[in-house]
C-alpha positions in Angstrom: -0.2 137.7 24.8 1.3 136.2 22.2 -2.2 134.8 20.7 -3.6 138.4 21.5 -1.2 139.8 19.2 -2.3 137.4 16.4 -5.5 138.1 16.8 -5.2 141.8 16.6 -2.7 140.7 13.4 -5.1 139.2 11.3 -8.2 141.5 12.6 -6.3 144.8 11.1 -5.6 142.5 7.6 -9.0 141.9 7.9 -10.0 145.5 8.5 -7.3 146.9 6.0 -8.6 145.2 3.1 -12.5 145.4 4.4 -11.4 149.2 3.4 -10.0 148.0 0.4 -13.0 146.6 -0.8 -15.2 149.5 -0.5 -12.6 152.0 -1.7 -12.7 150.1 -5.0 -17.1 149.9 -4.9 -16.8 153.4 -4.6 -13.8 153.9 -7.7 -16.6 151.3 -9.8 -20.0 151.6 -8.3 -22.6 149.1 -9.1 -26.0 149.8 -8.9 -27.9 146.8 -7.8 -31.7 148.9 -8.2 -31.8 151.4 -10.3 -33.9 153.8 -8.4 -31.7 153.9 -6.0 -28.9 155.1 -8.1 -27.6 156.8 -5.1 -26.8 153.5 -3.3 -23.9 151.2 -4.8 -23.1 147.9 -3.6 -20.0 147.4 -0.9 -18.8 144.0 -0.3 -16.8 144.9 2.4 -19.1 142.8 5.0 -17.7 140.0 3.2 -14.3 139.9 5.3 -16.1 141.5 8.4 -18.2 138.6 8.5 -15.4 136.1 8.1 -13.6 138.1 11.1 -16.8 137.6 13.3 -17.0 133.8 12.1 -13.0 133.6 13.1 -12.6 136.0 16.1 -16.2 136.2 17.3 -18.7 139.2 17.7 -16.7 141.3 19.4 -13.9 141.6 17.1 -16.2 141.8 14.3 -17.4 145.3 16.3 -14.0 146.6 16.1 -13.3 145.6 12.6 -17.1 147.4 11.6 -15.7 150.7 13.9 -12.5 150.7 11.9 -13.7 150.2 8.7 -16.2 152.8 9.0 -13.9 155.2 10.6 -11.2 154.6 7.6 -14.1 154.5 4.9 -14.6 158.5 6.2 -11.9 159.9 4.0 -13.4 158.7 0.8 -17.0 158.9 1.7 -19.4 161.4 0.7 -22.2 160.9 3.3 -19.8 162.4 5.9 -20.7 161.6 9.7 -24.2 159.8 9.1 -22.8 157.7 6.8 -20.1 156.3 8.6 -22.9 155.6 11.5 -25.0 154.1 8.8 -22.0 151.9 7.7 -20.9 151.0 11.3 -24.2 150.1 12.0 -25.0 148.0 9.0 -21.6 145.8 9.3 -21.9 145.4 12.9 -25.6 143.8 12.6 -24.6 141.8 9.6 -21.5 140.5 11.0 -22.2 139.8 15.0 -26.0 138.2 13.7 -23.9 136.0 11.8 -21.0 135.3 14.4 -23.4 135.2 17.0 -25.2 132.4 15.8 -22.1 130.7 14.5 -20.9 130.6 17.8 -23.5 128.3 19.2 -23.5 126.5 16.1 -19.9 126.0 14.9 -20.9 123.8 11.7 -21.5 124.8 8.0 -25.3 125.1 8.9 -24.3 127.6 11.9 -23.2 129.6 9.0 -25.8 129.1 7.0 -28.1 129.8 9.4 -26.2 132.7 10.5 -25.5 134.3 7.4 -29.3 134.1 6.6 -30.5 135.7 9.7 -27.9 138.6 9.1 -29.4 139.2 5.8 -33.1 139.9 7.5 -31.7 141.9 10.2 -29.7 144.3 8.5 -32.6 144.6 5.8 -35.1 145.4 8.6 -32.6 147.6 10.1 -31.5 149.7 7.2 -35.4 150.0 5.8 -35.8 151.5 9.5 -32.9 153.3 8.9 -33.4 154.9 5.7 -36.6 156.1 6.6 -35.7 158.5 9.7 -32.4 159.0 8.2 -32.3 159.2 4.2 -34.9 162.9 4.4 -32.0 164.7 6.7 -29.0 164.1 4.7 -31.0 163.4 1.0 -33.1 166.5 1.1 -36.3 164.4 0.2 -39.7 164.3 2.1 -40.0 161.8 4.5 -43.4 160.4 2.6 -41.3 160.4 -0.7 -38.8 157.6 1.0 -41.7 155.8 2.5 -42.7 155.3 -1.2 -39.9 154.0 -1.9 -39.2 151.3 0.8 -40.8 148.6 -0.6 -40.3 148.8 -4.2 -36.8 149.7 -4.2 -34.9 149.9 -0.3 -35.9 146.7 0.6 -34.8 144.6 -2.7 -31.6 146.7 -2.9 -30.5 145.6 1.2 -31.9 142.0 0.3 -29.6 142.0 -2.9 -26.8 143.4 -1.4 -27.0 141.0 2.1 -27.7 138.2 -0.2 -24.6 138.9 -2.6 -22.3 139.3 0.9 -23.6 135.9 2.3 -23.0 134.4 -1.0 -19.3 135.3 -0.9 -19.1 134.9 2.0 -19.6 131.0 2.0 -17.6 131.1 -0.9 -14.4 132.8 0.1 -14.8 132.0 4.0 -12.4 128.3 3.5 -9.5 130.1 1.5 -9.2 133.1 3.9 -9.2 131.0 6.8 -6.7 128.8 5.4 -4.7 131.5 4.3 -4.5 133.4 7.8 -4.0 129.7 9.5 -0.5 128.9 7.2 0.4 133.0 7.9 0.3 131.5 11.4 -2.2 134.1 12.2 -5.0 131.5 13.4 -4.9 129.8 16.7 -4.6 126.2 15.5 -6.9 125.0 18.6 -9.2 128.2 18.3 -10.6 128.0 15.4 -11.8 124.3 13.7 -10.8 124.1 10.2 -13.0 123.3 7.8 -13.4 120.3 6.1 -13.6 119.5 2.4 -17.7 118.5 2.9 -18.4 121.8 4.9 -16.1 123.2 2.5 -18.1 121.9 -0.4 -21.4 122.5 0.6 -20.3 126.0 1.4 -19.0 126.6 -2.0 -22.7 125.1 -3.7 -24.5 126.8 -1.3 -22.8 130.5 -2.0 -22.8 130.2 -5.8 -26.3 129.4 -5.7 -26.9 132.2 -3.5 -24.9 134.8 -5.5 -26.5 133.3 -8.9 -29.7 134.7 -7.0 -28.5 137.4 -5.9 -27.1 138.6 -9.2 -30.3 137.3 -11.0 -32.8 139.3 -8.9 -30.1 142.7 -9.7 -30.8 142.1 -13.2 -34.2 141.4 -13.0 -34.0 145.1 -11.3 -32.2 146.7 -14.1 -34.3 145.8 -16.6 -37.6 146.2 -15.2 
């Protein structure tokens, strides 16, 4: 019970500032393509993720429903957005935790965080295309235009820039919640200072990318 309670603990921290992060994309919105000035980056799969990686899919599920729900009262998509957001997370955040799971190592992660970026690219370009005409009043054939050339570098982008962080921030927030006490000591392996490295390298490369292929956007 007592580990239950922990759990839950560090899942609504988790979810809480998850919220936090996309109240304050939405207060500073950054475009990441510029034809799709309608679609601003949110990094809050960042500590969804790290709650899948921690907790496992499950609670990564929860955290994505929560988030969502929460992210309603600032949102202006209304219902279909919060789907759309729910959705995203989920598949970005259980792909990852998923694979984590049978491969509890920095290349689980890796690995994890990789496949999460494809699937929630495929997923949103399948997405925005039955979706983005009902709620953006634009013809169907005008957003098939625009997969390609703009929908699918702006979910690649914005994946990649998540996985980056991810790898990045993953050690310290997993530290932190295990001295809060909020981490079952025997449930979740600490990382060490080579994962811990090569997560670091391997997430400000990634981001570097990430940020480079944005601009690259922006200018073009």
């Amino acid at each position: 019970m007592k580990t239950n309670i922990k759990k839950i603990t560090a899942a609504a921290i988790l979810a809480a500032l998850a919220f936090g992060i996309s109240a304050l994309c939405n207060v500073v919105p950054i475009t990441l393509v510029p034809s799709l000035g309608f679609l601003h980056y949110d990094g809050k799969d960042v500590l969804i993720a790290i709650c899948g990686f921690i907790f496992g899919p499950l609670l990564a599920i929860a955290v994505s429903l929560v988030a969502a729900l929460i992210e309603l009262a600032i949102s202006s998509t209304g219902l279909i957005g919060m789907v759309m957001n729910f959705l995203s997370s989920a598949i970005f955040a259980c792909t990852a935790a998923i694979i984590y799971k049978a491969m509890k190592n920095i290349k689980g992660a890796i690995v994890g965080l990789v496949c999460a970026t494809v699937l929630t690219t495929a997923f949103m370009l399948g997405w925005n295309y039955l979706i983005t005409p009902l709620y953006m009043g634009i013809s169907r054939s005008a957003v098939a235009a625009l997969l390609v050339p703009a929908f699918l570098p702006f979910n690649l982008i914005k994946s990649g820039i998540n996985t980056g962080i991810t790898l990045i921030v993953y050690k310290p927030v997993v530290t932190a919640l295990r001295k809060g006490g909020l981490v079952n000591e025997r449930g979740s392996k600490a990382p060490t200072v080579k994962s811990g490295l090569t997560a670091l390298i391997t997430g400000l490369i990634t981001l570097g990318v990430c940020i480079g292929a944005a601009l690259y956007f922006k200018n073009a």
